[in-house]
N, C-alpha and C positions, 0 to 999 in steps of 0.2 A: 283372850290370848289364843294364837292361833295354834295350832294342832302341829305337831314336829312329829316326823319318822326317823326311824334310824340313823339315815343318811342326810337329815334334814340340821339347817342353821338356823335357828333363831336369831333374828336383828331387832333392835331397838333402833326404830326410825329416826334417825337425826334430819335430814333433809329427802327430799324428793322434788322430783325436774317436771312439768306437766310438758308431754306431747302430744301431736296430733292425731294420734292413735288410741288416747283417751278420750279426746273430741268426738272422734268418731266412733267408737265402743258407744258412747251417751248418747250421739246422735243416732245411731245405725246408719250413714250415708259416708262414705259410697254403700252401694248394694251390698259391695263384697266384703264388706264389714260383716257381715248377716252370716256370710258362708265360711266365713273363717273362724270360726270359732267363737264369737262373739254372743251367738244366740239367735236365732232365726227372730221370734216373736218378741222375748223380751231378752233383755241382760243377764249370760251364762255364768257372769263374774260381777258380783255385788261392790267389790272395792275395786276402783280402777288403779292408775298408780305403777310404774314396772322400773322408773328409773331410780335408782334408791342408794342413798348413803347411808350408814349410820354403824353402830357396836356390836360387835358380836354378842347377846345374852347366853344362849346356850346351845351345846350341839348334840346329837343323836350319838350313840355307840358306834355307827359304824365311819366317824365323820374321821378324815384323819388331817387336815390340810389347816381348817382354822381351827380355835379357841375361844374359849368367853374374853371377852374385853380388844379383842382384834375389830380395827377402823378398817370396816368394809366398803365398797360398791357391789351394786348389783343389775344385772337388766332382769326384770322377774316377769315379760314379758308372754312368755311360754310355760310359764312355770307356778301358773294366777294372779298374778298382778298383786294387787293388794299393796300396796305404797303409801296409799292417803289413809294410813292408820297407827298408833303407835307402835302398831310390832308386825314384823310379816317373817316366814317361816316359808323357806325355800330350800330346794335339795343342794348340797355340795355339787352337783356336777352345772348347776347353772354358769352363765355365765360371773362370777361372785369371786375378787381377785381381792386380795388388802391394800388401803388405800395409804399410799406415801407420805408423812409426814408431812410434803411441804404441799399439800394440795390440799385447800380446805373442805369440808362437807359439800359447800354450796356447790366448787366447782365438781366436785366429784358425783353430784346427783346430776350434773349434766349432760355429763358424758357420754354412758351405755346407749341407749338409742340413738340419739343424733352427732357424734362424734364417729361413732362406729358405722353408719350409712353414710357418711360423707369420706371417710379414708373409702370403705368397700366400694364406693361410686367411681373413686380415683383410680384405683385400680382394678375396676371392671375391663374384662380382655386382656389388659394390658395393665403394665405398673406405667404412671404418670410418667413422661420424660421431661428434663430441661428444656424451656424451650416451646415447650407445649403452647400453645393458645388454648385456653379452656373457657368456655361458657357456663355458669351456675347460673339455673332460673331458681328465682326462689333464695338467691344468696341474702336475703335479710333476716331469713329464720335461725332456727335452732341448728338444720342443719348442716344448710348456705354458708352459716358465720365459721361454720368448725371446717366447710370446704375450703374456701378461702384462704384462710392461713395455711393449712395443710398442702393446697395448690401451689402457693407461693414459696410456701419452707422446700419445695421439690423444686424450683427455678422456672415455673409455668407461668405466663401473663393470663390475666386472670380479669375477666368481663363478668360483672355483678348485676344480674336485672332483679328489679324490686320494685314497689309501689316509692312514692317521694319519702315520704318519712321517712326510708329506711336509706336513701343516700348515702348521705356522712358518715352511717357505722359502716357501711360495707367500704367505704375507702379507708377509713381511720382503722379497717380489721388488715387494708393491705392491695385491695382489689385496682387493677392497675385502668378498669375503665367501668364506669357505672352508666343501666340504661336505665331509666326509669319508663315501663313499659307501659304506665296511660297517658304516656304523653311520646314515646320516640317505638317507631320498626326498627324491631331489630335488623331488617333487612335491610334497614339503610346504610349506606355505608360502603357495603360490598364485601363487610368482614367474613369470614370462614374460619371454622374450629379443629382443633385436633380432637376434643372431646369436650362433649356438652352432657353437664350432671343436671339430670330438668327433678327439681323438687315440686315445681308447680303446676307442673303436665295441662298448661292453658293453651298450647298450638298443639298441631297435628303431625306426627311424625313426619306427613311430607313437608310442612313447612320446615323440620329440624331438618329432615335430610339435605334441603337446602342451603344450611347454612354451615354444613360438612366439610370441613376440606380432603380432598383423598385420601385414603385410609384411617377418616375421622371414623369417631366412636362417639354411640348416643346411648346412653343410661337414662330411664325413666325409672322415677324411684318410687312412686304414688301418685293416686291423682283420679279422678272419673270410673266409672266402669266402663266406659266408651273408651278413652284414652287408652286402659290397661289392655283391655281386648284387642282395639285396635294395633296397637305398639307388639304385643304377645303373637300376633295372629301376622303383620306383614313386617314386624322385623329381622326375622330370619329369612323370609324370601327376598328382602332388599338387601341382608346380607350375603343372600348366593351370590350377587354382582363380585363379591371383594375389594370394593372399591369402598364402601364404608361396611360399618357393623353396627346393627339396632337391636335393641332388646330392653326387656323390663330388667331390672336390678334385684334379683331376692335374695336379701339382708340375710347372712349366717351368722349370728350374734354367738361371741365364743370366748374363752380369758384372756386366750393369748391378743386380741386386735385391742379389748377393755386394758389390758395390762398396759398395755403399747403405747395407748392417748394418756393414759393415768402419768406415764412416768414424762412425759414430751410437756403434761404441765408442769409436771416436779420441777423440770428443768428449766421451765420460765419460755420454751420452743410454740408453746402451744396456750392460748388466753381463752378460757369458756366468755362470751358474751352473754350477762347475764343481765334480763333487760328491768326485772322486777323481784320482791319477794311476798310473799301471801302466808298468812295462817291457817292452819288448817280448815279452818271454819268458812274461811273464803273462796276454796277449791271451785265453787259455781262460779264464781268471779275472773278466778282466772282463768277458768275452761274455757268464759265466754272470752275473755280477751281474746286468748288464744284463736278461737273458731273463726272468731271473725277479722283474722287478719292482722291484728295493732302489735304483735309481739315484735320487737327486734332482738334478735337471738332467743335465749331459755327464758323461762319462768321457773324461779322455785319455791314453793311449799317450806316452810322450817315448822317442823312438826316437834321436834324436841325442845326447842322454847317455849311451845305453847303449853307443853306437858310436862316442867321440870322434875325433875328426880331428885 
């Protein structure tokens, strides 16, 4: 059982989401996994794990917001992770919001990371307009699938590049043109963006600035230690021009943006695509799916089945 402070929630795991920032904690690649906190040599954090649903068990004296038996979400991201366990114990000020009635576990473990960088993506610089042309690379993931609808529920036309397999979810999620990128250039075409949410960071920010239309905006959300430096280092000088704006994307994971998507599904607005489920026991399995590419949308862990009460 994990260790609870004053200020601290204890949850009983019901579900958890596996991201690509579990991938990469296990693998240590990108590099900058290593300096983030992650652990230089080995693993700084023994349970990975941050996207989490599940029941309040108990809280600290100084806790005043939840209660025992309150249906949580959590992003425990910054806060130890620990998700792929039956109990995890995080402070009241994380991002940790109660979950809706009509939202079930599954969709609710999927939310806090890749929900919450795909809205913050949209409204990088600027909030999404009507109207918009928008580019998602990487719109087949976890959190491509949550761009997409989010793009669309804003009246934006909405271009989805992704490997083949993931086609028919990204148009069935709403994407009003699919590339599939080992087989079609983007450049072809002669298309231009109002903004491009790149989850896949596989071209060169000259190539995106490219495909910019006048006071487009490029968001790079992850991706190489080459890309990030590169993108961190000339996207503010290519935005002294003013004629477009480039930068990296860093994610402020916080209640009020987790409260925002939680209730957009309540209302049936917002659909997690949810591509598989694993037992806890299988987390290698789906790590590896995940790493290597094959997910369309989330993966989720259901960790309270496998451990009934």
């Amino acid at each position: 059982m994990p260790a609870m402070k004053a200020d601290g929630v204890l949850i009983r795991v019901h579900t958890v989401s596996v991201n690509r920032s579990d991938w990469e904690a296990l693998t240590a690649r990108p590099v900058y996994v290593r300096l983030g906190g992650s652990g230089f040599l080995r693993p700084k954090r023994p349970i990975l794990g941050s996207d989490i649903a599940g029941t309040v068990q108990a809280v600290g004296s100084d806790v005043a917001e939840f209660k025992p038996g309150d249906e949580v979400l959590v992003d425990s991201m910054w806060h130890g992770l620990g998700g792929f366990a039956e109990y995890v114990s995080v402070p009241e000020r994380a991002p940790l919001v109660l979950k809706p009635g009509e939202v079930s576990f599954d969709q609710a473990a999927s939310l806090p990371q890749a929900a919450v960088l795909a809205l913050q993506g949209l409204r990088y610089k600027r909030e999404i307009q009507p109207g918009d042309k928008v580019l998602i690379s990487g719109a087949g993931g976890g959190a491509g699938s949550f761009a997409i609808q989010l793009a669309k529920a804003h009246g934006a036309e909405v271009t989805g590049v992704d490997s083949t397999i993931k086609l028919d979810m990204m148009r069935d999620l709403g994407a009003d043109r699919v590339v599939d990128y080992t087989r079609e250039k983007l450049t072809s075409g002669g298309h231009r963006y109002d903004r491009i949410l790149d989850f896949a960071s596989s071209r060169s920010i000259f190539a995106h600035r490219r495909l910019l239309a006048p006071g487009g905006i490029y968001a790079m959300v992850g991706g190489s230690m080459l890309r990030i430096l590169q993108t961190a280092a000339l996207g503010p000088l290519i935005s002294k021009s003013g004629k477009v704006q480039m930068g990296v994307l860093v994610a402020k994971p916080n209640k009020e943006d987790l409260s925002y998507l939680a209730d957009l599904v309540a209302s049936g607005e917002l659909t997690p695509a949810i591509d598989g489920h694993y037992e806890l026991r299988e987390v290698p399995a789906a790590l590896r799916y995940l790493g290597e590419g094959h997910a369309l949308g989330k993966i989720v862990i259901k960790i309270e089945e496998r451990f009934p009460r």
